[in-house]
PQR file with spaces between the fields and no chain letter, atoms N, CA, C, O and H, PARSE charges and radii, in Angstrom:
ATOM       1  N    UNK     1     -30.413  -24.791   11.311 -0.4000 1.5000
ATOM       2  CA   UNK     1     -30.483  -24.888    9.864 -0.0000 2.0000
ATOM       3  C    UNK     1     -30.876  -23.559    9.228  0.5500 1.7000
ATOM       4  O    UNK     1     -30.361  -23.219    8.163 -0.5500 1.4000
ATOM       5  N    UNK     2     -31.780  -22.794    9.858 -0.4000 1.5000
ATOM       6  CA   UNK     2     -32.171  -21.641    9.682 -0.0000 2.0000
ATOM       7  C    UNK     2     -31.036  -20.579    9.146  0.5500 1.7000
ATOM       8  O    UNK     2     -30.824  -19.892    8.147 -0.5500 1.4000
ATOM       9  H    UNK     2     -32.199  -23.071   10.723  0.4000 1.0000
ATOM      10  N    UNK     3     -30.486  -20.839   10.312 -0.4000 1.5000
ATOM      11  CA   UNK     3     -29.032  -19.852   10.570 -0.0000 2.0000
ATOM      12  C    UNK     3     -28.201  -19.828    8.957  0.5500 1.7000
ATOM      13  O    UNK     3     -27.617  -18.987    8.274 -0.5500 1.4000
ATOM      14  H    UNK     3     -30.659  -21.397   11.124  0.4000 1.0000
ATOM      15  N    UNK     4     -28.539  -21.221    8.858 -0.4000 1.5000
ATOM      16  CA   UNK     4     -26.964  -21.123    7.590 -0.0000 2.0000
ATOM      17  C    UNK     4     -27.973  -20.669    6.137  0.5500 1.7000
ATOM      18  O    UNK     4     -27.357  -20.448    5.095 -0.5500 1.4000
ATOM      19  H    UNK     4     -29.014  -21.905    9.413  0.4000 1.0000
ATOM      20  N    UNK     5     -29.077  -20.583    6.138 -0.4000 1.5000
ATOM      21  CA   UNK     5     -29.958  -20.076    5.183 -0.0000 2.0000
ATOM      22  C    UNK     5     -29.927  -18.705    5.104  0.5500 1.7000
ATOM      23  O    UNK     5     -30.535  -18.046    4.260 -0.5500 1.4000
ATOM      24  H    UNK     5     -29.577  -20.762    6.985  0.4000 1.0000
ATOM      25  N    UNK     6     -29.012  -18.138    6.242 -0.4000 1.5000
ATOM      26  CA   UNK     6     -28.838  -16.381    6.207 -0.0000 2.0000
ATOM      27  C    UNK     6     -27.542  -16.280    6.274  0.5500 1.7000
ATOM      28  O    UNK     6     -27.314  -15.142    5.865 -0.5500 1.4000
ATOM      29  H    UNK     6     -28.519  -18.674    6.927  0.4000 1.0000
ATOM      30  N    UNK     7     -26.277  -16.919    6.617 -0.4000 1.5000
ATOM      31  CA   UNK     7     -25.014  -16.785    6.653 -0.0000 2.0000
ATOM      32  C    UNK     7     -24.196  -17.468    5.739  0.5500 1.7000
ATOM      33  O    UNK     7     -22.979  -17.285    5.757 -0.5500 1.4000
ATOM      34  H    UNK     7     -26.463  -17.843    6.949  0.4000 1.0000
ATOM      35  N    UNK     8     -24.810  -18.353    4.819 -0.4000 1.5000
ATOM      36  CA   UNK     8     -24.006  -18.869    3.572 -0.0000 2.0000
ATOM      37  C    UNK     8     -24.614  -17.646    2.463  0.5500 1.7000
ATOM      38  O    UNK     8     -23.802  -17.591    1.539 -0.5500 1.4000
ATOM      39  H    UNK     8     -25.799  -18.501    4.804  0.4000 1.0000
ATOM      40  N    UNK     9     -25.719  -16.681    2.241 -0.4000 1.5000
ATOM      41  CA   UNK     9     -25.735  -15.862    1.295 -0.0000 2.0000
ATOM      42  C    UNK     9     -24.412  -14.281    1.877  0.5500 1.7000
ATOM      43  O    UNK     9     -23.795  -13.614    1.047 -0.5500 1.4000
ATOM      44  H    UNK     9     -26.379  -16.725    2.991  0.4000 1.0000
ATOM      45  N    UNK    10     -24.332  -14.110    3.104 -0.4000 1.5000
ATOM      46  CA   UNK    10     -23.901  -12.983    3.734 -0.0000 2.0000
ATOM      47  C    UNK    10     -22.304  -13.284    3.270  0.5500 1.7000
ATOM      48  O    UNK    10     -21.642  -12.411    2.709 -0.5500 1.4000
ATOM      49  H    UNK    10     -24.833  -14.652    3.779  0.4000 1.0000
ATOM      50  N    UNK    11     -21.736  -14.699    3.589 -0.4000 1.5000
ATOM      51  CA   UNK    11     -20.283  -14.985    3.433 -0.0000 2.0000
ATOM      52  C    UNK    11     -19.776  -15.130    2.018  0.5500 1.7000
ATOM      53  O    UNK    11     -18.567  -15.174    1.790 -0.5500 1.4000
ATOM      54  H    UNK    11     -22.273  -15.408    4.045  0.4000 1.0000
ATOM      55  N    UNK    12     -20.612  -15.199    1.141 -0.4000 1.5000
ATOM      56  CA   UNK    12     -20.506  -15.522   -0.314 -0.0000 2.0000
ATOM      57  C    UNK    12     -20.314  -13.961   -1.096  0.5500 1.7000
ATOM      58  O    UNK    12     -19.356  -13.573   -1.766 -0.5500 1.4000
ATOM      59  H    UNK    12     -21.594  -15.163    1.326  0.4000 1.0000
ATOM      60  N    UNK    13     -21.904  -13.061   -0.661 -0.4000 1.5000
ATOM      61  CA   UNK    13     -21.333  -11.494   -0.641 -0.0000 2.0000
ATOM      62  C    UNK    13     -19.925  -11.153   -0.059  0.5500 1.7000
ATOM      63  O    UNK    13     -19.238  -10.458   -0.808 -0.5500 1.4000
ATOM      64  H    UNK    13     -22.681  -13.377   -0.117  0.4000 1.0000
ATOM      65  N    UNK    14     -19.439  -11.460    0.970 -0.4000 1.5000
ATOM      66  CA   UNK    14     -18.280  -11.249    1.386 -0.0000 2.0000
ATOM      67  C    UNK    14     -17.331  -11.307    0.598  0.5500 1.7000
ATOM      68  O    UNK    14     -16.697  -10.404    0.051 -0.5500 1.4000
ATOM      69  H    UNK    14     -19.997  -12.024    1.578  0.4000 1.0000
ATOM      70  N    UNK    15     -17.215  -12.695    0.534 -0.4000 1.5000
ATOM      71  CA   UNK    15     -15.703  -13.239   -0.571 -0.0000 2.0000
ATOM      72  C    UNK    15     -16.430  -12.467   -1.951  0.5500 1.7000
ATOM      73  O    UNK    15     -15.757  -11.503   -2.318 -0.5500 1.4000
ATOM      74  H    UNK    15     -17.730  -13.429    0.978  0.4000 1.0000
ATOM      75  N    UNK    16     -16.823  -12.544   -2.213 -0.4000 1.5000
ATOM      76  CA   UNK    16     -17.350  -11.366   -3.148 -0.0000 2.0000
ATOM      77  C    UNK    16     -16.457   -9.789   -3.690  0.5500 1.7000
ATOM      78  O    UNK    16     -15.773   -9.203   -4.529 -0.5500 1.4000
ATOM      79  H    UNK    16     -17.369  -13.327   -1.915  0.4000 1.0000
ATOM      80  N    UNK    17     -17.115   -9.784   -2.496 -0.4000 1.5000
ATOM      81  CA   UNK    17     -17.014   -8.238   -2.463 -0.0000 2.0000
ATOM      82  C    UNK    17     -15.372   -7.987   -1.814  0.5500 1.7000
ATOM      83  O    UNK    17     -14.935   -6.838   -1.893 -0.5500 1.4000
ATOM      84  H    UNK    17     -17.671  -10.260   -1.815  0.4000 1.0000
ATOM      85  N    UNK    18     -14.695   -8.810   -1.332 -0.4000 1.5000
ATOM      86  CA   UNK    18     -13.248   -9.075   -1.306 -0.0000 2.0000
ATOM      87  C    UNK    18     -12.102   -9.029   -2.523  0.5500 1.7000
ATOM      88  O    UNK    18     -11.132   -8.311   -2.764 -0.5500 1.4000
ATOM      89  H    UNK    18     -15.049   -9.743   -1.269  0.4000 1.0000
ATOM      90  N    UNK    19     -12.952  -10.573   -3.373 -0.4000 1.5000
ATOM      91  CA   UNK    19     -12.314  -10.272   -4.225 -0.0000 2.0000
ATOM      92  C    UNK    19     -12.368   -9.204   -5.284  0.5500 1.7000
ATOM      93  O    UNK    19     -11.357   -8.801   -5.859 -0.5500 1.4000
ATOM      94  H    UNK    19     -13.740  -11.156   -3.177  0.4000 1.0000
ATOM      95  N    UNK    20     -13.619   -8.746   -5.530 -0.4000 1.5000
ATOM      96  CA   UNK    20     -13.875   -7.001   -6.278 -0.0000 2.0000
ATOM      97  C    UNK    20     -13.001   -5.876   -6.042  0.5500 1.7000
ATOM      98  O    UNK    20     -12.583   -4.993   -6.791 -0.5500 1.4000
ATOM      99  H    UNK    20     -14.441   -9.073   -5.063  0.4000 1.0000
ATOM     100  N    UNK    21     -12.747   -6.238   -4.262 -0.4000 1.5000
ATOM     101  CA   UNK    21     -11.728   -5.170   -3.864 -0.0000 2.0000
ATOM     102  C    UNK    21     -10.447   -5.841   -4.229  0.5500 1.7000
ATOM     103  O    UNK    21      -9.771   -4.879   -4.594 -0.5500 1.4000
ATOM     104  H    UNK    21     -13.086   -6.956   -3.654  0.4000 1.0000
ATOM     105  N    UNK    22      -9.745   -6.832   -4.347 -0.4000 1.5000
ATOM     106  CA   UNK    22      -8.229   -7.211   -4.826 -0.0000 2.0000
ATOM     107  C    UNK    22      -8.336   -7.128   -6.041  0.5500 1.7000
ATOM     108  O    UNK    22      -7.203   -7.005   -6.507 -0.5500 1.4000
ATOM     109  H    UNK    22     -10.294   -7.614   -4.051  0.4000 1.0000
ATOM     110  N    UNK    23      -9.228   -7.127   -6.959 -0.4000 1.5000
ATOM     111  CA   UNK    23      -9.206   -7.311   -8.583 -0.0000 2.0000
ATOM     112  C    UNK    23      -9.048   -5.514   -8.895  0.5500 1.7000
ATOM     113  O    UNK    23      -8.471   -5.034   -9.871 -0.5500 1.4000
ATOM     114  H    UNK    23     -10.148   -7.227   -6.581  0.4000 1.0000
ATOM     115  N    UNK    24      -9.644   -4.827   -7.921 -0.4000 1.5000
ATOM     116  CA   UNK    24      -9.679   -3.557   -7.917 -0.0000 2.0000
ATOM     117  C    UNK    24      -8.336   -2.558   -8.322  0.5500 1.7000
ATOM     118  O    UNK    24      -8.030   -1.766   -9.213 -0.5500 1.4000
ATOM     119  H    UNK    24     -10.113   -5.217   -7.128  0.4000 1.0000
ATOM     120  N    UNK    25      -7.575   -3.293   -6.709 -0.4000 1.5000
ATOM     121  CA   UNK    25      -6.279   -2.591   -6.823 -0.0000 2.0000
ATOM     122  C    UNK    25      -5.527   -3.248   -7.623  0.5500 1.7000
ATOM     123  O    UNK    25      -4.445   -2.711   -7.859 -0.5500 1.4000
ATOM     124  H    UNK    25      -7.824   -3.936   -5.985  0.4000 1.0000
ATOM     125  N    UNK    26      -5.815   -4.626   -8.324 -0.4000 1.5000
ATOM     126  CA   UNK    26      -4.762   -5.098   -9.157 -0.0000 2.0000
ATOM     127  C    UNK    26      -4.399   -3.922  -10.294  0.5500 1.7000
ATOM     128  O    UNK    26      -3.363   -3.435  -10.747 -0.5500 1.4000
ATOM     129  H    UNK    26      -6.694   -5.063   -8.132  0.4000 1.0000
ATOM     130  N    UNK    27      -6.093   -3.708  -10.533 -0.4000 1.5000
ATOM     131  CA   UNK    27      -6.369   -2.803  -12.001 -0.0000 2.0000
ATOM     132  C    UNK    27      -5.660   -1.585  -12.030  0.5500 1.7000
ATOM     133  O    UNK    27      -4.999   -1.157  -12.976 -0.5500 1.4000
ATOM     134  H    UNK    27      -6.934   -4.103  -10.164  0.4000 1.0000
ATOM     135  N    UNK    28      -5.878   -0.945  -10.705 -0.4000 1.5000
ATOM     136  CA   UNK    28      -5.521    0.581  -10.574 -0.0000 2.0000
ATOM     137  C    UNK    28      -3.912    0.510  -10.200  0.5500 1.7000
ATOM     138  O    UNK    28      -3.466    1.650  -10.071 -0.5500 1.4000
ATOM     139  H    UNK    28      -6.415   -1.293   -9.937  0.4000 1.0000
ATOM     140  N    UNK    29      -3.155   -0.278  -10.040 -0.4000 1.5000
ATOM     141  CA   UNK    29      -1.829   -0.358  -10.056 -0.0000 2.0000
ATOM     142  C    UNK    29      -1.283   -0.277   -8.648  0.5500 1.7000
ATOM     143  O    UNK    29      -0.168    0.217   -8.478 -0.5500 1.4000
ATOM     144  H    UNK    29      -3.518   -1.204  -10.145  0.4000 1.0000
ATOM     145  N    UNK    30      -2.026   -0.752   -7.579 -0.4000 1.5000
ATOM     146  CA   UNK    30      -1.792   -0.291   -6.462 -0.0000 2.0000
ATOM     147  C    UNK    30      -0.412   -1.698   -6.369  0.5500 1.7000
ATOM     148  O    UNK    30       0.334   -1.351   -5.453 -0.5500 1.4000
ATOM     149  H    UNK    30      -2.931   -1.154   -7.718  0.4000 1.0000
ATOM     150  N    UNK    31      -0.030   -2.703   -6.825 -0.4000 1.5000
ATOM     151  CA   UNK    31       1.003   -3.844   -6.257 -0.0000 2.0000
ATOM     152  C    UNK    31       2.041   -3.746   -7.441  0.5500 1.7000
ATOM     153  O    UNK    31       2.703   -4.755   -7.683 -0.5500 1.4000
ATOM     154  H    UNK    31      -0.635   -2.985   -7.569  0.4000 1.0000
ATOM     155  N    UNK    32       2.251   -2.502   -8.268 -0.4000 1.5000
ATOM     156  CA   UNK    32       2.979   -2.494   -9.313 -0.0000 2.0000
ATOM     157  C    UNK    32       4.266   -2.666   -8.952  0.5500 1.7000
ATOM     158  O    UNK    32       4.902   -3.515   -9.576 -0.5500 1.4000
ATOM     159  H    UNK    32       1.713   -1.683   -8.071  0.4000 1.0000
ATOM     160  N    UNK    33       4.946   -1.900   -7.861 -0.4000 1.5000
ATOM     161  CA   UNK    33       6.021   -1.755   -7.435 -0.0000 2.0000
ATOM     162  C    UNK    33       6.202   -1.934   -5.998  0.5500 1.7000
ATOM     163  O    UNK    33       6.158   -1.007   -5.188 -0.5500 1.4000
ATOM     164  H    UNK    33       4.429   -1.210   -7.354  0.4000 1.0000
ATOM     165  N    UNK    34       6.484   -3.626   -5.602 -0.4000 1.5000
ATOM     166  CA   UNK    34       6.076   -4.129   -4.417 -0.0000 2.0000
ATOM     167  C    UNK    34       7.577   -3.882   -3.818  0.5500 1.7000
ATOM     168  O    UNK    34       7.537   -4.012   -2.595 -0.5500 1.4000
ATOM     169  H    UNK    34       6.520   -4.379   -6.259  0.4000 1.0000
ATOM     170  N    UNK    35       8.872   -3.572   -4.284 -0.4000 1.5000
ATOM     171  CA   UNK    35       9.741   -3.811   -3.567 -0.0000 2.0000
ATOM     172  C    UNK    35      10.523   -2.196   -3.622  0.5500 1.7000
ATOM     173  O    UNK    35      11.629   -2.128   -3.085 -0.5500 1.4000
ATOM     174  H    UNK    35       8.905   -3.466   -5.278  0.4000 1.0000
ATOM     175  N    UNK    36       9.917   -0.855   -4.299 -0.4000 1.5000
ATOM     176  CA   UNK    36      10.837    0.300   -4.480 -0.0000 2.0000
ATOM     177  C    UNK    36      10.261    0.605   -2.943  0.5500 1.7000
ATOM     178  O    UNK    36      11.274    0.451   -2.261 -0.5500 1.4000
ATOM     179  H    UNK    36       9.019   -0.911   -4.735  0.4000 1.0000
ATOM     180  N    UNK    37       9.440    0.870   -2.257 -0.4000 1.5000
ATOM     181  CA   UNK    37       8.924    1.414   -0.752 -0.0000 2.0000
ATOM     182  C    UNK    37      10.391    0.719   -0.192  0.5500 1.7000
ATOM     183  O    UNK    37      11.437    1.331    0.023 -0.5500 1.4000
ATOM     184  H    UNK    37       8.617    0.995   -2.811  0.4000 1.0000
ATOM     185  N    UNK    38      10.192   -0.446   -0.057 -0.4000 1.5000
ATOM     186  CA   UNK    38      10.876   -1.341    0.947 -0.0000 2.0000
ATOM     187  C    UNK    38      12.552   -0.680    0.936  0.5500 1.7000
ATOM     188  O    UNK    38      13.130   -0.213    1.918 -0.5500 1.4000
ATOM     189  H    UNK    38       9.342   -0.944   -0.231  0.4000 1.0000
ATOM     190  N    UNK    39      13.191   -0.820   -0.687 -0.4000 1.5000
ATOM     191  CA   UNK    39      14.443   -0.130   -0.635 -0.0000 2.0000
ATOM     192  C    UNK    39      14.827    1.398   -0.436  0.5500 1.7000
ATOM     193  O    UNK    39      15.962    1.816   -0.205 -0.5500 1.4000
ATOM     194  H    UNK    39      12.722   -1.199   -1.485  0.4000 1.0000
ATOM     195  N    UNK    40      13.617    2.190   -0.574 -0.4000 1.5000
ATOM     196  CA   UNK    40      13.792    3.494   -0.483 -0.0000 2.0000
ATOM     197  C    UNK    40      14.261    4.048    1.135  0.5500 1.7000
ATOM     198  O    UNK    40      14.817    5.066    1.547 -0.5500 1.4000
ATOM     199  H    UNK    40      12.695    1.851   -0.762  0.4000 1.0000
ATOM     200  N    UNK    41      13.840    3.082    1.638 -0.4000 1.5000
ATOM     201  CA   UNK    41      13.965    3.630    2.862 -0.0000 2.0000
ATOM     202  C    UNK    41      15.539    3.636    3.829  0.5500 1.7000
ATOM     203  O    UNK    41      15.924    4.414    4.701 -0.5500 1.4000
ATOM     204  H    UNK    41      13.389    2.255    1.303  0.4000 1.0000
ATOM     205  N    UNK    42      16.399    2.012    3.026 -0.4000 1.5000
ATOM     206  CA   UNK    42      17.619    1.961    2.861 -0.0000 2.0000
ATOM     207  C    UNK    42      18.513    2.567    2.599  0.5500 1.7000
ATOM     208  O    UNK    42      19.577    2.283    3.148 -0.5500 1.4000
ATOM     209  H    UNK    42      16.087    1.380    2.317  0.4000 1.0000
ATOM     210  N    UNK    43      18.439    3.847    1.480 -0.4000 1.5000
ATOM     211  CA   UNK    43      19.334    4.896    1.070 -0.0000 2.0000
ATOM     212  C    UNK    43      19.202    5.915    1.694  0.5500 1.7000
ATOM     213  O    UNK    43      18.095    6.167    2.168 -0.5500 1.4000
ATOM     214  H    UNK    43      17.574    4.078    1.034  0.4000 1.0000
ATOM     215  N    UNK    44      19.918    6.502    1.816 -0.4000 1.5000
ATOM     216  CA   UNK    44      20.298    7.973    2.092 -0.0000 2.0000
ATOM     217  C    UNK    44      19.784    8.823    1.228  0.5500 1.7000
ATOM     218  O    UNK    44      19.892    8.480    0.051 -0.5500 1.4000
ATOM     219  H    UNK    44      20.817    6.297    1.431  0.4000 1.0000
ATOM     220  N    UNK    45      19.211    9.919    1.461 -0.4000 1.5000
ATOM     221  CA   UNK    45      19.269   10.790    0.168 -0.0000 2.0000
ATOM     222  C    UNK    45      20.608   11.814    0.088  0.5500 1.7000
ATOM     223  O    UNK    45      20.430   13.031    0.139 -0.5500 1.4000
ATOM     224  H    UNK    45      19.123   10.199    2.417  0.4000 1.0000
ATOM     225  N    UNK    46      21.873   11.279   -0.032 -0.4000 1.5000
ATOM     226  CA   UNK    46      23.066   12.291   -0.232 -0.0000 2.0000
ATOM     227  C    UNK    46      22.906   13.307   -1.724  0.5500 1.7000
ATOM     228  O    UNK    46      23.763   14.184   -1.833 -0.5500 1.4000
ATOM     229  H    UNK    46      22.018   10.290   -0.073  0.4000 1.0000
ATOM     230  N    UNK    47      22.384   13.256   -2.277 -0.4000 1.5000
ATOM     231  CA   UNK    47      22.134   14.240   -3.004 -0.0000 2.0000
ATOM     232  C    UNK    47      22.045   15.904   -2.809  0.5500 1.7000
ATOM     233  O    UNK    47      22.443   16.528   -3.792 -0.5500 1.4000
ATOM     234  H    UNK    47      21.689   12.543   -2.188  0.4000 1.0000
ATOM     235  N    UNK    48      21.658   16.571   -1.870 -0.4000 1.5000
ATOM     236  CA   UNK    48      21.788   17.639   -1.532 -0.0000 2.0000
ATOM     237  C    UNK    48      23.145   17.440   -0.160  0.5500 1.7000
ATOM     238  O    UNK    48      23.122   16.658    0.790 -0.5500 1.4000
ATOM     239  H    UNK    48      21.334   16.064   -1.071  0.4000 1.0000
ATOM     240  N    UNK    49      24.310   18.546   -0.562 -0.4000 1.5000
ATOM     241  CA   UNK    49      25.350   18.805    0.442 -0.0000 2.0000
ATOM     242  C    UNK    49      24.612   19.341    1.737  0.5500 1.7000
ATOM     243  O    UNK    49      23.619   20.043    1.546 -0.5500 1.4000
ATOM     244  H    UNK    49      24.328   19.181   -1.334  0.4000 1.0000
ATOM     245  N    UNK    50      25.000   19.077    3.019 -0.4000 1.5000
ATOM     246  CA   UNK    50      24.734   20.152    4.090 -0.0000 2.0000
ATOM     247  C    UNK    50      25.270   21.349    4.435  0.5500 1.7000
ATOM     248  O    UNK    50      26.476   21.554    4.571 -0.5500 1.4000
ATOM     249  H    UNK    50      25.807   18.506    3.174  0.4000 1.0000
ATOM     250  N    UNK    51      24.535   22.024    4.557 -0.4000 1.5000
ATOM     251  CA   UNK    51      25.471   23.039    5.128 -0.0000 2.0000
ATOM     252  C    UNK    51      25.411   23.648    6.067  0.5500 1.7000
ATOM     253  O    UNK    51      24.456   23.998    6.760 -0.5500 1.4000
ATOM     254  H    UNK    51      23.556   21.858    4.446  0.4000 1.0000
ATOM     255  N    UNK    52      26.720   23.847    6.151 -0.4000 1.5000
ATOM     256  CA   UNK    52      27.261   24.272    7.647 -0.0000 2.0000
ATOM     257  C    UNK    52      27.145   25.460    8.193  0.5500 1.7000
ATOM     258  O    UNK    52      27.705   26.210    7.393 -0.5500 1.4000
ATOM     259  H    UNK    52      27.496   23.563    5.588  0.4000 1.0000
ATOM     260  N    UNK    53      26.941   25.785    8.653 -0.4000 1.5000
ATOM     261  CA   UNK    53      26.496   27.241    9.991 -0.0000 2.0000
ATOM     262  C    UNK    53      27.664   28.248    9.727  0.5500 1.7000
ATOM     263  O    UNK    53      27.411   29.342    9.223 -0.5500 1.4000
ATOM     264  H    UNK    53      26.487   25.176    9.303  0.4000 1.0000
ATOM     265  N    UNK    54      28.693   27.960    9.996 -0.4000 1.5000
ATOM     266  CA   UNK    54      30.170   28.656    9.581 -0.0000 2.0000
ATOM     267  C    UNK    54      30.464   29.065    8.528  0.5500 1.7000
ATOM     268  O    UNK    54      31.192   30.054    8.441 -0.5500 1.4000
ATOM     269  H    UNK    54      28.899   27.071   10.405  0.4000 1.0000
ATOM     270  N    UNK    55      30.019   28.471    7.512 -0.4000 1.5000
ATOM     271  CA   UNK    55      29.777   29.040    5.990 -0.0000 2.0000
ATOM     272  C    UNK    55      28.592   29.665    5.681  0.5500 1.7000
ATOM     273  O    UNK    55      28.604   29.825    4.461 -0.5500 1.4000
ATOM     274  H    UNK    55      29.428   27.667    7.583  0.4000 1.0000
ATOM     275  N    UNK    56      27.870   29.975    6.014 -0.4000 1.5000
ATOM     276  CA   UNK    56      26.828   31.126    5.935 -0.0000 2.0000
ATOM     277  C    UNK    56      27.326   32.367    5.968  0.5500 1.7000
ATOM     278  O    UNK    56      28.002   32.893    6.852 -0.5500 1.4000
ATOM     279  H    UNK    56      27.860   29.845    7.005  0.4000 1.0000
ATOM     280  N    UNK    57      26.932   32.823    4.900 -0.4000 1.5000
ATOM     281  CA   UNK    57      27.006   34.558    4.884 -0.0000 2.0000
ATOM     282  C    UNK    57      26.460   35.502    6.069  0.5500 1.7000
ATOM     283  O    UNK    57      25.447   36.097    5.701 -0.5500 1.4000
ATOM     284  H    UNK    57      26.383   32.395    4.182  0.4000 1.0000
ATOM     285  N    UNK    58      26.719   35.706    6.952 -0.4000 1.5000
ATOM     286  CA   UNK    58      26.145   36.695    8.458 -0.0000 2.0000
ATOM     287  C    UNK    58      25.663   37.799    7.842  0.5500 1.7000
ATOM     288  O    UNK    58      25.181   38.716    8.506 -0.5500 1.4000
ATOM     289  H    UNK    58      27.542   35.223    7.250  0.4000 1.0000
């Protein structure tokens, strides 16, 4: 009985201090853009041509 007189105040700080940290990043914008990571990685960046070795000025 003892026990839960020190581990129901410790688990309550916990969820606590959990949710402080999710309310946190809600604020600071950290889940704004949950799906541009995911597609970025899908494209190519073709935007810059390569170039080729043979076309270099020597």
């Amino acid at each position: 009985m003892s026990n839960l007189l020190l581990l129901i105040p410790i688990a309550l700080f916990l969820g606590l201090l959990g949710l402080a940290a999710f309310l946190w990043s809600l604020k600071s914008g950290q889940f704004d853009d949950m799906e541009g990571a995911a597609n970025r990685i899908l494209f190519d960046d073709d935007d810059q041509e390569p170039q080729d070795s043979h076309t270099k000025n020597n």
